[in-house]
Biopython code that builds the backbone (N, CA, C, O; Angstrom):
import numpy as np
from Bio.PDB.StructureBuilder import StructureBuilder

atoms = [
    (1, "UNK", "N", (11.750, 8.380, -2.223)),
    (1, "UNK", "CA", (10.634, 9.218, -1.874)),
    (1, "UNK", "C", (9.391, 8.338, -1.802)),
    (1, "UNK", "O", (9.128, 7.516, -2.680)),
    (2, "UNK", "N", (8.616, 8.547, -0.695)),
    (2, "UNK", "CA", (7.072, 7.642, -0.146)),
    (2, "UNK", "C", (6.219, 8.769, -0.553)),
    (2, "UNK", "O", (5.914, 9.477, 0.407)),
    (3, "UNK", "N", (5.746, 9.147, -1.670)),
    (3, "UNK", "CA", (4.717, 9.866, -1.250)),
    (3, "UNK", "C", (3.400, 9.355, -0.790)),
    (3, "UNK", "O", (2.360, 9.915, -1.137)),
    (4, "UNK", "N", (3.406, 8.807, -0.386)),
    (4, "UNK", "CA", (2.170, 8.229, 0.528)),
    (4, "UNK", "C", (2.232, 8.534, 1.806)),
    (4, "UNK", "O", (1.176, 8.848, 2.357)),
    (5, "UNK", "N", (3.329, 8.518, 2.489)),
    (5, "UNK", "CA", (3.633, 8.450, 3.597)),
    (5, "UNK", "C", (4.193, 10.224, 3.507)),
    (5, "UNK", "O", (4.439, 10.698, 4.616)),
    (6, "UNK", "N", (4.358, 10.991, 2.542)),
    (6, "UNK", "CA", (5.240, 12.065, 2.568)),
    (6, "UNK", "C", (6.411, 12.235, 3.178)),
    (6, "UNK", "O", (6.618, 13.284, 3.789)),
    (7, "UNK", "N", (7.550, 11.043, 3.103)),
    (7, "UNK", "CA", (8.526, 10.768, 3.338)),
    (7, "UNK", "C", (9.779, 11.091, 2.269)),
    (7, "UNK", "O", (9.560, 10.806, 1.092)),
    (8, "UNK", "N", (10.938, 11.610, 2.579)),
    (8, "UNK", "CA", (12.167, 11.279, 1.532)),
    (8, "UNK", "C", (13.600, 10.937, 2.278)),
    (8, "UNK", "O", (14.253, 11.815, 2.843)),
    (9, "UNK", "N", (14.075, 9.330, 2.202)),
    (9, "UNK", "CA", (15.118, 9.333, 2.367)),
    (9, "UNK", "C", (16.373, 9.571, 1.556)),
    (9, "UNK", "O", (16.000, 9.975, 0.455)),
    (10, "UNK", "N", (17.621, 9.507, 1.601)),
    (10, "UNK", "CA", (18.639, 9.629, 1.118)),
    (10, "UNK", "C", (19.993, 9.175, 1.918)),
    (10, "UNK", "O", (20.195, 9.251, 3.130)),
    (11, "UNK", "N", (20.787, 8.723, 0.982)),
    (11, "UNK", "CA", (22.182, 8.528, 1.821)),
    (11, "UNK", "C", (23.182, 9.659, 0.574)),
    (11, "UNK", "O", (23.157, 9.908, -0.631)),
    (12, "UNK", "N", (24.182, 10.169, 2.106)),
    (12, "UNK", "CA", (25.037, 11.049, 1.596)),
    (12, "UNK", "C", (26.403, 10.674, 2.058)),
    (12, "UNK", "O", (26.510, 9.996, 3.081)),
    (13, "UNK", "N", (27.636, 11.120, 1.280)),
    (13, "UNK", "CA", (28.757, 10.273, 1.654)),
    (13, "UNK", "C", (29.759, 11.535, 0.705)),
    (13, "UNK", "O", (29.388, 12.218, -0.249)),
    (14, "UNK", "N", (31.401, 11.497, 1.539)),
    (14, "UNK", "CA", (31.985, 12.278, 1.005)),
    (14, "UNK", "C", (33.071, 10.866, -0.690)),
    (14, "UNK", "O", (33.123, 10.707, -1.910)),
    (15, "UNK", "N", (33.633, 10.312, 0.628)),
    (15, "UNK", "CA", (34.406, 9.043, 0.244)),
    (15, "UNK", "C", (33.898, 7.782, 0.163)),
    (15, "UNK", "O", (34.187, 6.853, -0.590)),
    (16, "UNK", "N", (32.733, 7.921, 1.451)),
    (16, "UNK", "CA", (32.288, 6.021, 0.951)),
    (16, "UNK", "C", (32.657, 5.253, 2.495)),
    (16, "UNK", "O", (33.762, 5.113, 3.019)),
    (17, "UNK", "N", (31.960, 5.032, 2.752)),
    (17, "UNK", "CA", (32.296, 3.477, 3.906)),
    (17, "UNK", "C", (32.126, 3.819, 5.355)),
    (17, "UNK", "O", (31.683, 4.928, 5.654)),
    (18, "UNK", "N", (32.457, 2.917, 6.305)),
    (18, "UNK", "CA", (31.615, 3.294, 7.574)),
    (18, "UNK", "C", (32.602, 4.313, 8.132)),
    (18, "UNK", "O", (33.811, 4.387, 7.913)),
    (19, "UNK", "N", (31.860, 5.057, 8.873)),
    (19, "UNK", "CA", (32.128, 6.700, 9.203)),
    (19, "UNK", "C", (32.068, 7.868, 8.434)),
    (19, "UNK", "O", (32.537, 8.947, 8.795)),
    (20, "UNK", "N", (31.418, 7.628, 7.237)),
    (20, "UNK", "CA", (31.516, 8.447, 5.887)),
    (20, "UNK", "C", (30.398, 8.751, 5.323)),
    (20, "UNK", "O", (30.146, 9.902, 4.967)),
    (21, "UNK", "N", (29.463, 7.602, 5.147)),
    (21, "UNK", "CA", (28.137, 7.556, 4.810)),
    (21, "UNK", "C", (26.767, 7.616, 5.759)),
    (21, "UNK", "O", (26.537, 6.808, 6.659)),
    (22, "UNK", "N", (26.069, 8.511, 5.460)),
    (22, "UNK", "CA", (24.656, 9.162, 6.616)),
    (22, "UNK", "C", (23.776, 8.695, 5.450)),
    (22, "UNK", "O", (23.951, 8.517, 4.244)),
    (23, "UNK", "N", (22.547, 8.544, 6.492)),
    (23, "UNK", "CA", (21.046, 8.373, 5.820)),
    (23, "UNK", "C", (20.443, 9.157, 6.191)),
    (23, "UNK", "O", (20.172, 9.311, 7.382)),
    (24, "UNK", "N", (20.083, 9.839, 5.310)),
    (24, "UNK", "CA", (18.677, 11.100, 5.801)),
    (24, "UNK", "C", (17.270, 10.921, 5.826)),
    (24, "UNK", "O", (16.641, 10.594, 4.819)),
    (25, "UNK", "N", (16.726, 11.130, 6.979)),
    (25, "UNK", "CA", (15.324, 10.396, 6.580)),
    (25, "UNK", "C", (14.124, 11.805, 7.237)),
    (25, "UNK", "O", (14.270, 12.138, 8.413)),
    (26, "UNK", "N", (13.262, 12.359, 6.568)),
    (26, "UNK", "CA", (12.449, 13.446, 6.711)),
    (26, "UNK", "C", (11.215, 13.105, 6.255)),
    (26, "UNK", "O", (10.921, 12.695, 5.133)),
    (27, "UNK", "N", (10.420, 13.323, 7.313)),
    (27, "UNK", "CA", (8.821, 12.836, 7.229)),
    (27, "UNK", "C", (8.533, 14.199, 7.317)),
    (27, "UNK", "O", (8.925, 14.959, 8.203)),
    (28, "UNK", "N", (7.577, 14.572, 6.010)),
    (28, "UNK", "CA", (7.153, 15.774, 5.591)),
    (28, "UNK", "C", (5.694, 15.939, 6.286)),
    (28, "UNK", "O", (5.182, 17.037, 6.067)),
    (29, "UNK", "N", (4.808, 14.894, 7.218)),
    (29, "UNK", "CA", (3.771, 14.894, 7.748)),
    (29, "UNK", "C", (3.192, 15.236, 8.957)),
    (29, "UNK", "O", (4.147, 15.541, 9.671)),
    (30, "UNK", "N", (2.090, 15.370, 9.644)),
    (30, "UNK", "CA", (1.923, 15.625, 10.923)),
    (30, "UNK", "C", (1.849, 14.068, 11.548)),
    (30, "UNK", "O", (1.946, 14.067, 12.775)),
    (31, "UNK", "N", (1.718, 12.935, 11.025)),
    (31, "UNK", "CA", (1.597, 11.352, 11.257)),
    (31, "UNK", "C", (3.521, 11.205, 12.084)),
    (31, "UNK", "O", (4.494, 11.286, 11.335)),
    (32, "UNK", "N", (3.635, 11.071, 13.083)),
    (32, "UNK", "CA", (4.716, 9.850, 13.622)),
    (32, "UNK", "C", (4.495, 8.453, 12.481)),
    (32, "UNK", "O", (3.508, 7.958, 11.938)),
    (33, "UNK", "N", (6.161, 8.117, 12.470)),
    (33, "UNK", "CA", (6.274, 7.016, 11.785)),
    (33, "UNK", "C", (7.554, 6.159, 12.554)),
    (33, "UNK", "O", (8.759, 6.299, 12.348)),
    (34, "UNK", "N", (7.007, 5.407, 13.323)),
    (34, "UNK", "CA", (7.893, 4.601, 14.409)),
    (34, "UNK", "C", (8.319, 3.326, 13.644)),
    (34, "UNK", "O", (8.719, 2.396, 14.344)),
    (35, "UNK", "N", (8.286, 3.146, 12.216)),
    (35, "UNK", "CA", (8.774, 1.915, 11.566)),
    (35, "UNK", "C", (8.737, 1.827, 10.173)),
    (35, "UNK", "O", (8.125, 0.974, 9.529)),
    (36, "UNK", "N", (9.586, 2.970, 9.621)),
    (36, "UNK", "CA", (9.601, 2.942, 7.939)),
    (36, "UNK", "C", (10.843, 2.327, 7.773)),
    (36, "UNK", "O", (11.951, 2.545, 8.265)),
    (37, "UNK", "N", (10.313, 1.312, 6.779)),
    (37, "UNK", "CA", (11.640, 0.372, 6.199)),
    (37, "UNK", "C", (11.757, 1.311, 5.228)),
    (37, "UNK", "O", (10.852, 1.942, 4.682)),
    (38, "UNK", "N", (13.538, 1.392, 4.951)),
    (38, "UNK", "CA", (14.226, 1.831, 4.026)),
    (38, "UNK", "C", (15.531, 1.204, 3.271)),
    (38, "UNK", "O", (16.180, 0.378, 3.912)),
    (39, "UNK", "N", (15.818, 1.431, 2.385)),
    (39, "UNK", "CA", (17.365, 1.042, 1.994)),
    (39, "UNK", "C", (18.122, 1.609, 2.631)),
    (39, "UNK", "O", (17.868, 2.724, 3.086)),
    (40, "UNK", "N", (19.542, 0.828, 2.881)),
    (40, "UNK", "CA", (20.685, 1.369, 3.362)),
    (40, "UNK", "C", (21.240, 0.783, 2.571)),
    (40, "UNK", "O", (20.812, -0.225, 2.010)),
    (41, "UNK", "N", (23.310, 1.826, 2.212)),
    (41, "UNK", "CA", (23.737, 1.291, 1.416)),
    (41, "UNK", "C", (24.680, 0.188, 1.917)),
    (41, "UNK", "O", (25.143, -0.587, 1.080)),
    (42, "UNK", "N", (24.997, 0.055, 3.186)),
    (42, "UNK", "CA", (25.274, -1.670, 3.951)),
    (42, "UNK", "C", (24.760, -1.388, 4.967)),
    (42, "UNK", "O", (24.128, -0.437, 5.427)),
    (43, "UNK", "N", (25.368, -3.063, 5.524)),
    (43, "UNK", "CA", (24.725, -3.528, 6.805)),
    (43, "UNK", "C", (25.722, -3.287, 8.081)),
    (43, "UNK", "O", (26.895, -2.915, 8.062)),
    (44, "UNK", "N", (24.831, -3.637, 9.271)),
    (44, "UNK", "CA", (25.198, -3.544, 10.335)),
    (44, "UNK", "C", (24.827, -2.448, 11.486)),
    (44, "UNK", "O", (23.806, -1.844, 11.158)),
    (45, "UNK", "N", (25.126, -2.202, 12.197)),
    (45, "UNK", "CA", (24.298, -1.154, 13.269)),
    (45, "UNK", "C", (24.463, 0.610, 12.657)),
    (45, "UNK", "O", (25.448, 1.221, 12.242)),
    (46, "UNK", "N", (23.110, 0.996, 12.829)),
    (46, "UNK", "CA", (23.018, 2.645, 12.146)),
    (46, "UNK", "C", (22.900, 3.524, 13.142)),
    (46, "UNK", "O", (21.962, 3.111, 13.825)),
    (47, "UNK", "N", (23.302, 4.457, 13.587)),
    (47, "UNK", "CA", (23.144, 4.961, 14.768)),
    (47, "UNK", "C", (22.007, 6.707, 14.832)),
    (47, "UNK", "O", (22.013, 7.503, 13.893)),
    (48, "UNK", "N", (21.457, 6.846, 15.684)),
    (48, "UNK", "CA", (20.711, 8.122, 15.548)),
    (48, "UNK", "C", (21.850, 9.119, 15.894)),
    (48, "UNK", "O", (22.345, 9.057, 17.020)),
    (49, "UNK", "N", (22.435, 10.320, 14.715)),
    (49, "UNK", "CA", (23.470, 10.956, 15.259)),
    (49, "UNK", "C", (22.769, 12.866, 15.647)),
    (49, "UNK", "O", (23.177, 13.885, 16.203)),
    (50, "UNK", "N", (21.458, 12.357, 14.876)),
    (50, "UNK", "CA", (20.531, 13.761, 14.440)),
    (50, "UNK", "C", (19.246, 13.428, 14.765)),
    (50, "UNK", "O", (18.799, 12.484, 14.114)),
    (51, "UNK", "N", (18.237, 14.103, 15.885)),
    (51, "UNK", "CA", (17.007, 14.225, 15.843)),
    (51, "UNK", "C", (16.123, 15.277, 15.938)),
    (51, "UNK", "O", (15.696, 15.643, 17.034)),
    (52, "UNK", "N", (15.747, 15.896, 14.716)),
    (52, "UNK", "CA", (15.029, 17.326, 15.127)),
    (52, "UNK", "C", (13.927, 17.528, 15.835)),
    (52, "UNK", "O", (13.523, 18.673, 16.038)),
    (53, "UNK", "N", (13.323, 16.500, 16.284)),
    (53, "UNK", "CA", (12.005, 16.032, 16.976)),
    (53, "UNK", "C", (12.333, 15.829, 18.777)),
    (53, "UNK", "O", (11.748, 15.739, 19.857)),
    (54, "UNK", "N", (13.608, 15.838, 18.204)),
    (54, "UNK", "CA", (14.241, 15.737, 20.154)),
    (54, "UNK", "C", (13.456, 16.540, 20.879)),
    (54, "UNK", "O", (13.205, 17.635, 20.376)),
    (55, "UNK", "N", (13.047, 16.316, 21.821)),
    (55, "UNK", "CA", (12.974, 16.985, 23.151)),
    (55, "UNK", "C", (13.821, 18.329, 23.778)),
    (55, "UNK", "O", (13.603, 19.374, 24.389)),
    (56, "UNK", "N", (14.769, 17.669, 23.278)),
    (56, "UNK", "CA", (15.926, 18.322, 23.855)),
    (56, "UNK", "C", (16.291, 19.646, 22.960)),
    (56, "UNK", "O", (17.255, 20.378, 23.185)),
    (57, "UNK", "N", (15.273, 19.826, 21.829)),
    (57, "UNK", "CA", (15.319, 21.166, 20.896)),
    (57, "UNK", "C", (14.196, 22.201, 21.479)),
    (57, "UNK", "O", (14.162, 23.430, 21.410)),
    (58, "UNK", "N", (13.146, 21.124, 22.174)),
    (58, "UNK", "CA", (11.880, 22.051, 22.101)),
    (58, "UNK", "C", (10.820, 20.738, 23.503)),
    (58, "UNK", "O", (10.576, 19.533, 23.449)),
    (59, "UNK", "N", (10.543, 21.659, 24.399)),
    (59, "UNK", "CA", (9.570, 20.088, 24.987)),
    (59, "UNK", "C", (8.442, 19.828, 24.917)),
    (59, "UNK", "O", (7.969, 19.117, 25.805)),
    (60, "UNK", "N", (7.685, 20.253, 23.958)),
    (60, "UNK", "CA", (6.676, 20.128, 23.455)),
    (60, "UNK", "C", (6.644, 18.890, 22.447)),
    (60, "UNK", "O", (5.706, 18.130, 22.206)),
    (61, "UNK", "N", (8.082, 18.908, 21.871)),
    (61, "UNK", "CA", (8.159, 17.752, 21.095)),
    (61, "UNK", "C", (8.261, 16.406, 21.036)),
    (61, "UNK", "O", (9.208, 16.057, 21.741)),
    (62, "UNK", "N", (7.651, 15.365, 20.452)),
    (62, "UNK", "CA", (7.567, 14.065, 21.623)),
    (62, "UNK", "C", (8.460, 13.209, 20.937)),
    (62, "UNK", "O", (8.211, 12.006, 20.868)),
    (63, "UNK", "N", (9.880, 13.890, 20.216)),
    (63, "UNK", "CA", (10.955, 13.018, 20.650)),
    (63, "UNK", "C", (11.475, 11.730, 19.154)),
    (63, "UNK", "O", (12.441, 11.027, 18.858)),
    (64, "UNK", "N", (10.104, 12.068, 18.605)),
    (64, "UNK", "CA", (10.201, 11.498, 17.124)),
    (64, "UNK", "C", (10.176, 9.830, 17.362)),
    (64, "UNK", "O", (10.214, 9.122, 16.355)),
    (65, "UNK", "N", (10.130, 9.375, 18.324)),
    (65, "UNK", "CA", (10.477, 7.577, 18.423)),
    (65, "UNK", "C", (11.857, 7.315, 17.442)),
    (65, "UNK", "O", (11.701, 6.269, 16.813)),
    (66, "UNK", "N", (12.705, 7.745, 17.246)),
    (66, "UNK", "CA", (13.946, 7.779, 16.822)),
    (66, "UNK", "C", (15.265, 6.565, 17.556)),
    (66, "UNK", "O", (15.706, 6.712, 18.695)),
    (67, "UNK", "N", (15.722, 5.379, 16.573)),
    (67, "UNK", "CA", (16.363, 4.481, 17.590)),
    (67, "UNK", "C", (17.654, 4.216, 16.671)),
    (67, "UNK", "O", (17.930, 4.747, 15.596)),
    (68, "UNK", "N", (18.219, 3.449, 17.243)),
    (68, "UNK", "CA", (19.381, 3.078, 16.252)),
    (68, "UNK", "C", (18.740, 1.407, 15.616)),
    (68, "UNK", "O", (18.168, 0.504, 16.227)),
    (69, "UNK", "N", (19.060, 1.503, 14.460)),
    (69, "UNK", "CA", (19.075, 0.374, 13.797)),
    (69, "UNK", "C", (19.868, -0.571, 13.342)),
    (69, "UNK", "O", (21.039, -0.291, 13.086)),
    (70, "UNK", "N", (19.419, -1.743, 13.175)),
    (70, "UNK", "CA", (20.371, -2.779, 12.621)),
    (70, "UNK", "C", (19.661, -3.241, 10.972)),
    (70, "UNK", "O", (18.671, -3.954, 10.806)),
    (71, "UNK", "N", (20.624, -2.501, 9.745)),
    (71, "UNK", "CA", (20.501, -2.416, 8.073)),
    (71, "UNK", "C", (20.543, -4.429, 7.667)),
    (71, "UNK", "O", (21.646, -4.847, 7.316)),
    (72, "UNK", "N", (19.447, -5.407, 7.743)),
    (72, "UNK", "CA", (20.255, -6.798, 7.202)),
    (72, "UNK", "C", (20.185, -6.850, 5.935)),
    (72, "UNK", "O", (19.481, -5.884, 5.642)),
    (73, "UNK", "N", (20.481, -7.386, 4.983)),
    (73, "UNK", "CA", (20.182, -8.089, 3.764)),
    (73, "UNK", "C", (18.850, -8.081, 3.179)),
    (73, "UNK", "O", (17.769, -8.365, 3.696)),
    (74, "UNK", "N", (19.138, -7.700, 2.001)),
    (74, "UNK", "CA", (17.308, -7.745, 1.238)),
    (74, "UNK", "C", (17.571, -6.413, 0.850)),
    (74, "UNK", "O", (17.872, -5.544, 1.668)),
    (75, "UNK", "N", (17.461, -6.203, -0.458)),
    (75, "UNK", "CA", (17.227, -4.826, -1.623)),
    (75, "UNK", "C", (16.064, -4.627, -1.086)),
    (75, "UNK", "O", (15.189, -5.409, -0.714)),
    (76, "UNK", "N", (16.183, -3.004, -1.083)),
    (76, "UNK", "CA", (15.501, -1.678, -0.657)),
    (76, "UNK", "C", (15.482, -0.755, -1.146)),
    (76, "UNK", "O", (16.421, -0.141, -0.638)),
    (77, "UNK", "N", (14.880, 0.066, -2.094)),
    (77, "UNK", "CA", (14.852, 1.464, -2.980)),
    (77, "UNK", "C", (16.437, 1.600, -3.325)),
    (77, "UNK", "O", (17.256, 2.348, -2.790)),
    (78, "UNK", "N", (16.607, 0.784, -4.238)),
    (78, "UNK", "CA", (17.842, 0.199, -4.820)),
    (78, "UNK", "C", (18.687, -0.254, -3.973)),
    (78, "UNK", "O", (19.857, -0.099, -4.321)),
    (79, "UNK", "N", (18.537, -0.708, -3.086)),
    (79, "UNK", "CA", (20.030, -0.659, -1.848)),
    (79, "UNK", "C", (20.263, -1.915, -1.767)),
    (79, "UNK", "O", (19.401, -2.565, -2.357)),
    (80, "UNK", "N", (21.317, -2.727, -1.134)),
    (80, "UNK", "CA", (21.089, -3.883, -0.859)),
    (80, "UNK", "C", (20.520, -4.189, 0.711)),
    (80, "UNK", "O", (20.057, -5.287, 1.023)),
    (81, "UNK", "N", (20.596, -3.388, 1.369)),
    (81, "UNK", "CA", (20.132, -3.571, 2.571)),
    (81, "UNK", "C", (18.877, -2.792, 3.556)),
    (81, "UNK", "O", (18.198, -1.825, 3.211)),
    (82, "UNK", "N", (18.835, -3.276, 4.411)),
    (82, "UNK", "CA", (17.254, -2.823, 4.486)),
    (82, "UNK", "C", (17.154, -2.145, 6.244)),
    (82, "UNK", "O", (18.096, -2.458, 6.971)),
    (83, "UNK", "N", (16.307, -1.472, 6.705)),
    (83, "UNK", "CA", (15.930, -1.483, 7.915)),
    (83, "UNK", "C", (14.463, -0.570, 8.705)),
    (83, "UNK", "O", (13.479, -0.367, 7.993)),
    (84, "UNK", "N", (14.461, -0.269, 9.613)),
    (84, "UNK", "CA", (13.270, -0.044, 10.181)),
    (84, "UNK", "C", (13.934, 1.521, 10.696)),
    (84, "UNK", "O", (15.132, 1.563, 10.974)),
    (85, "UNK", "N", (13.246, 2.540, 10.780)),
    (85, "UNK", "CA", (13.705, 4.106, 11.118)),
    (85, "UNK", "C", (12.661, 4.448, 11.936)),
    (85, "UNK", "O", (11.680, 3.944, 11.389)),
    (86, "UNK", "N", (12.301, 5.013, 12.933)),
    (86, "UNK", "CA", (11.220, 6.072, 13.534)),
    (86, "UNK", "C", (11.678, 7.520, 13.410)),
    (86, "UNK", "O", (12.703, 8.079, 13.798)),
    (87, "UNK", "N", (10.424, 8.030, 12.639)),
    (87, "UNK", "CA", (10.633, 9.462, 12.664)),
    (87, "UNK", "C", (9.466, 10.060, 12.920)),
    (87, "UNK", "O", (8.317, 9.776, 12.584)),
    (88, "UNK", "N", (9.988, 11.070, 13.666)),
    (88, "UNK", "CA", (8.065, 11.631, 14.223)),
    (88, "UNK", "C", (7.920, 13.011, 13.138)),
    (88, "UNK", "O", (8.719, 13.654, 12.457)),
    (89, "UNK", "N", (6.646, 13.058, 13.359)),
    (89, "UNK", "CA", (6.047, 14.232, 12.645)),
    (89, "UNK", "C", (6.774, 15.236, 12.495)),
    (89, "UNK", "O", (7.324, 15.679, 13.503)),
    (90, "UNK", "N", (7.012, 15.942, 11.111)),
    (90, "UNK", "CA", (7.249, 16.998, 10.219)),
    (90, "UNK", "C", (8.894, 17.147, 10.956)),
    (90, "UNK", "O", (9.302, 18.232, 11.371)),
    (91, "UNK", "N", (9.744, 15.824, 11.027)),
    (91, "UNK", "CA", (11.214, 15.764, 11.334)),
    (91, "UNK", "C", (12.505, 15.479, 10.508)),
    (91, "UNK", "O", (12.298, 15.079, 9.362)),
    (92, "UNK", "N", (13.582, 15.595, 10.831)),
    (92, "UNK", "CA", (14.468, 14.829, 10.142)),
    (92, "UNK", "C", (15.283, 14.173, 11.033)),
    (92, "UNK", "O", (15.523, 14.807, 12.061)),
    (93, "UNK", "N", (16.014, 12.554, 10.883)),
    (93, "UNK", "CA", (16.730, 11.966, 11.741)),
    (93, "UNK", "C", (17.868, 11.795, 10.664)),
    (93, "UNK", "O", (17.503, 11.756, 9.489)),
    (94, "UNK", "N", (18.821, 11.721, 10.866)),
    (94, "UNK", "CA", (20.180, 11.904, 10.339)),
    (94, "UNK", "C", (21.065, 10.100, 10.760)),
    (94, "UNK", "O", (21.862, 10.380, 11.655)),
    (95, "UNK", "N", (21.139, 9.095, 10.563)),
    (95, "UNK", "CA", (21.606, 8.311, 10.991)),
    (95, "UNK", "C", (23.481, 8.158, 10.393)),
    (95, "UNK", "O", (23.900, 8.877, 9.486)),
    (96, "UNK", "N", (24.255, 7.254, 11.012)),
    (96, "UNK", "CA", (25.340, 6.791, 10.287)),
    (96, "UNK", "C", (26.116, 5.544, 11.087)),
    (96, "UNK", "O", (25.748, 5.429, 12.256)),
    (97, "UNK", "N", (26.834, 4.872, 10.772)),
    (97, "UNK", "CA", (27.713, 3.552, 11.431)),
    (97, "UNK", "C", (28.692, 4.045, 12.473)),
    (97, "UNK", "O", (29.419, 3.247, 13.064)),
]
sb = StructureBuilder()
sb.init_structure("model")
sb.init_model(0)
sb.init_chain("A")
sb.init_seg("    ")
for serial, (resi, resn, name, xyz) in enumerate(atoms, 1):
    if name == "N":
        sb.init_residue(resn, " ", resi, " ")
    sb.init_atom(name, np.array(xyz, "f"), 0.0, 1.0, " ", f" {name:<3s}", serial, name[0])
structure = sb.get_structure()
């Protein structure tokens, strides 16, 4: 949790490992955030599987700047790995491998 930023991520997982584990990331603000580093719990490419900011829900909405990421090395709000998320105003993006 950023409260500065009024952000809360999380990773959720039934079993564990790639195809299993999502990162939740929800910006509680009216501010776009096109580059919050977060922990992930590994590395390698994260994909956008969820964007509530889509366009494609509402077109007024500008889409959240939402991308897929690449998680490298370097502890992050306990994690070992790290990366960059865009989430636009008052959204949630749902990522996973």
């Amino acid at each position: 949790m950023d409260d500065g930023n009024k952000t809360l991520a999380y990773h959720r997982w039934e079993q564990g490992g790639t195809g299993d584990d999502v990162v939740v990331v929800a910006n509680f603000s009216n501010v776009p955030l096109p580059s919050l580093n977060i922990g992930f719990p590994r590395g390698g490419q994260w994909h956008v599987r969820f964007n509530s900011g889509a366009k494609v829900y509402d077109p007024s909405f500008e889409n959240g700047d939402s991308f897929d990421t690449t998680a490298n090395p370097g502890g992050k709000d306990g994690r070992n790995f790290n990366a960059n998320v865009g989430v636009g105003p008052y959204s949630v993006v749902i990522l996973s491998q």
